[in-house]
N, CA, C and O of each residue as an XYZ file, in Angstrom:
492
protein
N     -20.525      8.157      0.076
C     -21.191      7.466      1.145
C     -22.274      6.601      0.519
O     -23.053      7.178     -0.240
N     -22.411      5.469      0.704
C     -23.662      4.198      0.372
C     -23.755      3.431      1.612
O     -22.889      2.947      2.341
N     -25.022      3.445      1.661
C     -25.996      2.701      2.344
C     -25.936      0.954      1.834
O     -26.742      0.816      0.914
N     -25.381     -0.092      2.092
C     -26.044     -1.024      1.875
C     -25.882     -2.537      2.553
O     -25.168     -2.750      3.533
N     -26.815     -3.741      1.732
C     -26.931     -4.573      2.453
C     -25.485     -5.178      2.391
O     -24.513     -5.221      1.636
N     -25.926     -5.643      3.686
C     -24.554     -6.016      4.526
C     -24.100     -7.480      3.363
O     -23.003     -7.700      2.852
N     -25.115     -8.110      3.258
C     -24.368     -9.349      2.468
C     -23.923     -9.194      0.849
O     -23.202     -9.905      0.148
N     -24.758     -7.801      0.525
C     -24.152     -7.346     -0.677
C     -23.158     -6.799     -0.660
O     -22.463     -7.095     -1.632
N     -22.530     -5.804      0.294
C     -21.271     -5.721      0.470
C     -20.423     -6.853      0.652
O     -19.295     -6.641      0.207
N     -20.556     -7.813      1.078
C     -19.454     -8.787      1.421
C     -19.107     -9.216      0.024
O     -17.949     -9.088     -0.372
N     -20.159     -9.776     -0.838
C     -19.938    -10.034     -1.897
C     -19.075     -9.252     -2.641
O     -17.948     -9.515     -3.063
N     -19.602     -8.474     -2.724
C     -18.794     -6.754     -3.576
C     -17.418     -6.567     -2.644
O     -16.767     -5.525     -2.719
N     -17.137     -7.368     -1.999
C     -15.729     -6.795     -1.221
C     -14.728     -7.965     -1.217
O     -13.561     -7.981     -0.828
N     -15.746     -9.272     -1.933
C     -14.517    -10.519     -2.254
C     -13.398    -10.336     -3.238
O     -13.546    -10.038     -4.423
N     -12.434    -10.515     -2.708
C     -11.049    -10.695     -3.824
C     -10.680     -9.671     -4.047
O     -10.027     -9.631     -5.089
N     -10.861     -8.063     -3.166
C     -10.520     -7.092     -3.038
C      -9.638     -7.093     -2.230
O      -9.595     -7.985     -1.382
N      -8.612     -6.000     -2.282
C      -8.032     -5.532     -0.876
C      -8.081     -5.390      0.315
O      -7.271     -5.769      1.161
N      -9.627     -4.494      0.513
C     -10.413     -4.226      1.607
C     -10.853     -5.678      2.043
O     -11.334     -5.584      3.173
N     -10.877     -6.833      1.649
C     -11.582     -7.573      2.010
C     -12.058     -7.778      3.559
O     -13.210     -7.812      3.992
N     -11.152     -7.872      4.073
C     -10.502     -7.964      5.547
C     -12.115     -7.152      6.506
O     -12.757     -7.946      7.195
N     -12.559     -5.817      6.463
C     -13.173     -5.332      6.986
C     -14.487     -6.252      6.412
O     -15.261     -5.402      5.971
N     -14.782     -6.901      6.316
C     -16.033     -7.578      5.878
C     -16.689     -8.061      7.447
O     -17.882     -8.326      7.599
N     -15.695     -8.111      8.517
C     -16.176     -8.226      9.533
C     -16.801     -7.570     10.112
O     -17.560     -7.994     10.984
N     -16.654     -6.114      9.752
C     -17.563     -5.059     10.781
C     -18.771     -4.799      9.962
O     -19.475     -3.809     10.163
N     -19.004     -5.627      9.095
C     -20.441     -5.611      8.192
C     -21.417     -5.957      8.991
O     -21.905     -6.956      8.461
N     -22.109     -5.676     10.147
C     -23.561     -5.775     10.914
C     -24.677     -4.882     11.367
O     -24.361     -3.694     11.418
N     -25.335     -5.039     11.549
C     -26.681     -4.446     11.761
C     -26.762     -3.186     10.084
O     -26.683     -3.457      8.886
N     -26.951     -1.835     10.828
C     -27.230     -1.071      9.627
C     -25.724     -0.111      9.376
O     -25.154      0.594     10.208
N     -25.431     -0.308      8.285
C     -24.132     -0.168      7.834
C     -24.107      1.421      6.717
O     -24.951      1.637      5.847
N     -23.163      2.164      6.983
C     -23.038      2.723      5.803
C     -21.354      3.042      5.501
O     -20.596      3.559      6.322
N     -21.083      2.718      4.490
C     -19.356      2.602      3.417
C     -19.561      4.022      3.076
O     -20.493      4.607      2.523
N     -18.099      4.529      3.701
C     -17.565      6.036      3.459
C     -16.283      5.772      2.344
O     -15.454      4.926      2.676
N     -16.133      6.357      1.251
C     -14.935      5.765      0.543
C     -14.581      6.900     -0.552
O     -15.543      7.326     -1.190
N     -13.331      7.425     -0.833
C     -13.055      8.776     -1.689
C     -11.744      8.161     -2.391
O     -11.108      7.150     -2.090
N     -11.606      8.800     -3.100
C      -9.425      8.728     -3.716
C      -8.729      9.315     -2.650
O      -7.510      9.161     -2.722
N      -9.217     10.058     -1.505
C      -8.384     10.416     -0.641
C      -8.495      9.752      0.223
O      -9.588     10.010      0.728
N      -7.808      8.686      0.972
C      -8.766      8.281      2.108
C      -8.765      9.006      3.320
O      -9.497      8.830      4.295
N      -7.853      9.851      3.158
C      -8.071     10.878      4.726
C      -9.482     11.614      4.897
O     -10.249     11.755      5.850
N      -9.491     12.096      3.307
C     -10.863     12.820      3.254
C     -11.927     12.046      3.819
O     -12.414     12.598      4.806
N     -12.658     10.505      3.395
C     -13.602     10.318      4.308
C     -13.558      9.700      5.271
O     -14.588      9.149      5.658
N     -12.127      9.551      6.132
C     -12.003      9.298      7.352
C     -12.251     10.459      8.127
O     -12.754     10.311      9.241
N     -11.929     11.775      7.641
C     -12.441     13.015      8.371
C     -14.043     13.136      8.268
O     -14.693     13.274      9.304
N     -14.737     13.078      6.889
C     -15.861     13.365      7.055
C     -16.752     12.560      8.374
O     -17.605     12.923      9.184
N     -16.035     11.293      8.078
C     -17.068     10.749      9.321
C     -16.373     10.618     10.501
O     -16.759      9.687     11.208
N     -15.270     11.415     11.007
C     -15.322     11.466     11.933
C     -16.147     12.573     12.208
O     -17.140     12.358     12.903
N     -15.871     14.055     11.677
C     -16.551     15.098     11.663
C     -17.925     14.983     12.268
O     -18.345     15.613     13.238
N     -18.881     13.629     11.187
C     -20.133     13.474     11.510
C     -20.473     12.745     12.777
O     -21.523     13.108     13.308
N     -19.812     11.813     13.353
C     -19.856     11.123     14.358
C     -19.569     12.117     15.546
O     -20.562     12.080     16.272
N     -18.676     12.949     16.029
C     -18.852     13.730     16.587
C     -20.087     14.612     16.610
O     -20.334     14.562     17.815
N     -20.953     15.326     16.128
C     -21.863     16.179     15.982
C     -23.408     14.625     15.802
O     -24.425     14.895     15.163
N     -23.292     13.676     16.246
C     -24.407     12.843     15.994
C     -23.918     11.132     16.475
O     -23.530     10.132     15.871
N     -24.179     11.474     17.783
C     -24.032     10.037     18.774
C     -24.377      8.882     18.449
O     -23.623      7.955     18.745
N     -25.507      8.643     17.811
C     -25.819      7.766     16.694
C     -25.287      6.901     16.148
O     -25.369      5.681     16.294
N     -24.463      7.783     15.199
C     -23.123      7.318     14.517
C     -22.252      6.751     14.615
O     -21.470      7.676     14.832
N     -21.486      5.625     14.643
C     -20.784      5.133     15.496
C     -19.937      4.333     14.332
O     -20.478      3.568     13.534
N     -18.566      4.618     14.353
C     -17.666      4.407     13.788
C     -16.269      2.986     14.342
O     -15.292      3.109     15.081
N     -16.978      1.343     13.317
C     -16.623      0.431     12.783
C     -14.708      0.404     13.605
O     -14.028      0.258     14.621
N     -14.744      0.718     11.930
C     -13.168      0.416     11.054
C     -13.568      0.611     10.120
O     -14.764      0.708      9.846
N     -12.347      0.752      9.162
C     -12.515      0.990      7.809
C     -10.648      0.342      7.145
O      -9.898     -0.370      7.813
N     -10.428      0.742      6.080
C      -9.690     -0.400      5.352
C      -9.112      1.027      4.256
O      -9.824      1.749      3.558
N      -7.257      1.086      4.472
C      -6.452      1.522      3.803
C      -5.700      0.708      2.899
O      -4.826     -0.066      3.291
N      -6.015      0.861      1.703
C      -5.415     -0.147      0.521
C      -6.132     -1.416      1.260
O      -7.324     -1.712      1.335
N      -4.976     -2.049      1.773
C      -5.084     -3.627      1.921
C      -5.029     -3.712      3.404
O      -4.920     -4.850      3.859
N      -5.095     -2.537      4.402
C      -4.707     -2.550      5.610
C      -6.311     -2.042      6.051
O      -7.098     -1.152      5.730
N      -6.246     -3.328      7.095
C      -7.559     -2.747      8.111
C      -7.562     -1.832      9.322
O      -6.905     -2.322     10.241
N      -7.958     -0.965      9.532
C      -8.142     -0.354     10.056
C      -9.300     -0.330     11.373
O     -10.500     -0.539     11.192
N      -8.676     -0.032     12.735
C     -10.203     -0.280     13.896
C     -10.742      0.906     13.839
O     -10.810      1.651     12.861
N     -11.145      1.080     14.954
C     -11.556      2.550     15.308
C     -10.494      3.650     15.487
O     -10.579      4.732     14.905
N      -9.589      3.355     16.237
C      -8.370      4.011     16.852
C      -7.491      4.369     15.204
O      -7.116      5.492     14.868
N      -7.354      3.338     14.535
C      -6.752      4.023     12.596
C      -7.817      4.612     12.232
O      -7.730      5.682     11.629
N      -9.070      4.031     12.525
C      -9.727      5.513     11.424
C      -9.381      6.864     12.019
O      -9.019      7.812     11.322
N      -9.487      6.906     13.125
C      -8.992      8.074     14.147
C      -8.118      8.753     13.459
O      -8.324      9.701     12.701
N      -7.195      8.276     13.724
C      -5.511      8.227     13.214
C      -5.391      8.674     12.212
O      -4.583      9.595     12.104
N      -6.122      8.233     11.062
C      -6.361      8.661      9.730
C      -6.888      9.845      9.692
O      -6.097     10.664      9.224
N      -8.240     10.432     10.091
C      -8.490     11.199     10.062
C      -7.801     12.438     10.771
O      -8.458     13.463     10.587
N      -7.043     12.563     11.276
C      -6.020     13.627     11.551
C      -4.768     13.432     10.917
O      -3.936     14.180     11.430
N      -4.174     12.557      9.786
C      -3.465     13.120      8.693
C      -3.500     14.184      8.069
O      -4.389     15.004      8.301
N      -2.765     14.349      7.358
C      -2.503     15.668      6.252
C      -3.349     14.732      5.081
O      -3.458     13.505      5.063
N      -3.875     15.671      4.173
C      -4.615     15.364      3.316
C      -3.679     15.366      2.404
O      -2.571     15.878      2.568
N      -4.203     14.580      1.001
C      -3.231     14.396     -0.035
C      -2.780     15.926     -0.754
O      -1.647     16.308     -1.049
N      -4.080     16.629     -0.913
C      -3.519     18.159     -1.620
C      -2.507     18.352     -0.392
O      -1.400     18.176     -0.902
N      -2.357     18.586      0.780
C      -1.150     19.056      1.918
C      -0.197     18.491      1.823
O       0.840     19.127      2.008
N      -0.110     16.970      1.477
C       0.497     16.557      1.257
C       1.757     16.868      0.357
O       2.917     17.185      0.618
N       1.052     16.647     -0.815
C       1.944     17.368     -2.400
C       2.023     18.559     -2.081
O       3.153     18.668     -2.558
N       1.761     19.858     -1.577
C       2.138     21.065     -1.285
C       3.773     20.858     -0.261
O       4.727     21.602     -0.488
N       3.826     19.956      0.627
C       4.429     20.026      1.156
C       5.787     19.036      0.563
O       6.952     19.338      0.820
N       5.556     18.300      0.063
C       6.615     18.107     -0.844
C       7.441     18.537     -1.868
O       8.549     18.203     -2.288
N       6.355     19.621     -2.249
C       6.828     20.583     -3.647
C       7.582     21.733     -2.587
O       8.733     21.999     -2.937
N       7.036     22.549     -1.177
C       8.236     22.824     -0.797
C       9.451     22.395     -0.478
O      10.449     23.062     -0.748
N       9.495     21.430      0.027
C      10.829     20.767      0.396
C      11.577     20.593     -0.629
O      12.778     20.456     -0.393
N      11.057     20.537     -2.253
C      11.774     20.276     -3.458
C      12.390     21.697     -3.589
O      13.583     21.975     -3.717
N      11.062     22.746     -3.516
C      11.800     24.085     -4.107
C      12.168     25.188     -2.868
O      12.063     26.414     -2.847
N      12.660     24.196     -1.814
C      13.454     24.972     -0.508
C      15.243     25.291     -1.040
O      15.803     26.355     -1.303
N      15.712     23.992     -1.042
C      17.041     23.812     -1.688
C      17.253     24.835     -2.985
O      18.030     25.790     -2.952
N      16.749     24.615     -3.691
C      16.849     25.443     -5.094
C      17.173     26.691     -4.846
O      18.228     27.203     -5.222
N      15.877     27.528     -3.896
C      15.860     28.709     -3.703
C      17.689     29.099     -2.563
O      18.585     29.929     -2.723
N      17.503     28.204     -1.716
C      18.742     28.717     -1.300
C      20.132     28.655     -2.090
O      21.146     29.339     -1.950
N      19.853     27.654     -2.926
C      21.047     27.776     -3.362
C      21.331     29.505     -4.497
O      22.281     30.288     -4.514
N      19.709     29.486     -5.467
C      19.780     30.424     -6.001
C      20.290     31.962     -5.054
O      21.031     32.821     -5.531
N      19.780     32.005     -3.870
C      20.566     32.424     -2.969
C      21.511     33.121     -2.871
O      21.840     34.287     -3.088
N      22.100     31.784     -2.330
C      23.863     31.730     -2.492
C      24.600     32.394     -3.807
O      25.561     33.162     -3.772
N      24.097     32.040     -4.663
C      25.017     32.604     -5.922
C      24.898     33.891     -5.724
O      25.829     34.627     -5.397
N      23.484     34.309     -5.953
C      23.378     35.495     -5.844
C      23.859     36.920     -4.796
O      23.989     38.141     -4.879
N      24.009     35.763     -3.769
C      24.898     36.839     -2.431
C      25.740     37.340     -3.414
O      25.458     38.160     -4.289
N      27.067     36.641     -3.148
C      28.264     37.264     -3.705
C      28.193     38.345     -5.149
O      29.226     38.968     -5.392
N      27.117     38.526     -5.977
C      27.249     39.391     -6.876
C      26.468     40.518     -5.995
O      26.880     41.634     -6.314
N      26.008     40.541     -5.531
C      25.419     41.706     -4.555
C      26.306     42.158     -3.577
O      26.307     43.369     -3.358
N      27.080     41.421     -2.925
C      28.478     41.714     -2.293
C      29.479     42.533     -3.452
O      30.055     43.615     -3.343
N      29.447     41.795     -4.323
C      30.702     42.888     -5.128
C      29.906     43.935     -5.287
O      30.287     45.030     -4.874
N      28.420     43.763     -6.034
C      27.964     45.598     -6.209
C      28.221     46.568     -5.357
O      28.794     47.641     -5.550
N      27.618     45.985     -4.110
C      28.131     46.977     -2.690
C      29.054     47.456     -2.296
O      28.969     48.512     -1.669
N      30.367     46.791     -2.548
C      31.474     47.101     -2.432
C      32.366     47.986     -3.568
O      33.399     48.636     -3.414
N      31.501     47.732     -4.831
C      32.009     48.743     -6.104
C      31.285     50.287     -5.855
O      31.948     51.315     -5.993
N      30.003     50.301     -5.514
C      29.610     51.247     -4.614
C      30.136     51.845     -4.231
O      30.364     52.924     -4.778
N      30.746     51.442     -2.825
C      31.389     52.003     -1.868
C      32.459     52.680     -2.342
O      32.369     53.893     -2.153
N      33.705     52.221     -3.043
C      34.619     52.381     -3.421
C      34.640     53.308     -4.303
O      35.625     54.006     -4.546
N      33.027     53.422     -5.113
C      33.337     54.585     -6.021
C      32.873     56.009     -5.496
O      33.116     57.138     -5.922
N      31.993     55.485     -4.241
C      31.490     56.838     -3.681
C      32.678     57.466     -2.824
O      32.708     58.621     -2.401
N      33.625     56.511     -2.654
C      35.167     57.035     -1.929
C      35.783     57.953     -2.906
O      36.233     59.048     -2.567
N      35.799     57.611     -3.848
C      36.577     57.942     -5.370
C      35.893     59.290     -5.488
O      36.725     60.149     -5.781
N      35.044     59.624     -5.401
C      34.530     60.544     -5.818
C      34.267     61.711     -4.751
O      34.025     62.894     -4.991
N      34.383     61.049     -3.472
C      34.381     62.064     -2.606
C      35.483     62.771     -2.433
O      35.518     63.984     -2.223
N      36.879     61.659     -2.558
C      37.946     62.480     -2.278
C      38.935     63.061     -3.732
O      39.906     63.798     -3.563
């Protein structure tokens, strides 16, 4: 989070991506910005809720601007760690079933050699 002047941001935001939001640069300003961007789209929503005050712009994904209603939006995404968790299951969902599968059928024959020998032996 930084505090600053509005025309120093504009400057600092030429020939960037973000450029675009240079419009909601007025009165007293403060830039929320992380490697996640969900993360400080939550923090300030978080804070804006709990402090009326606060009052939430737009803000700017990669090269995409964002109003009020996307920061919103944003901030109820999955975060990037949820993200990659949830991709690494979907990778090691398949695997496991298949490991699975193989494995049924040798557990099927044990059971059934089992059976057959506890027959064997009973009669």
């Amino acid at each position: 989070m930084r505090v600053a002047k509005n025309r120093l941001a504009r400057i600092a935001l030429e020939g960037k991506p973000c450029e675009s939001i240079a419009e909601y640069l007025s009165g007293m300003t403060v830039l929320t910005y992380s490697e996640d961007p969900v993360a400080a789209a939550r923090v300030a929503e978080g804070f804006a809720k709990d402090n009326k005050k606060f009052e939430i712009l737009g803000g700017a994904m990669g090269g995409t601007a964002l109003d009020r209603g996307g920061v919103e939006a944003v901030s109820k995404m999955p975060s990037r760690d949820e993200l990659i968790a949830q991709i690494a299951s979907c990778i090691g969902a398949p695997a496991a079933n298949i490991a699975g599968a193989i494995g049924a059928p040798a557990a099927n024959i044990a059971g059934i050699l089992s059976t057959i020998e506890e027959k064997a032996e009973a009669a």
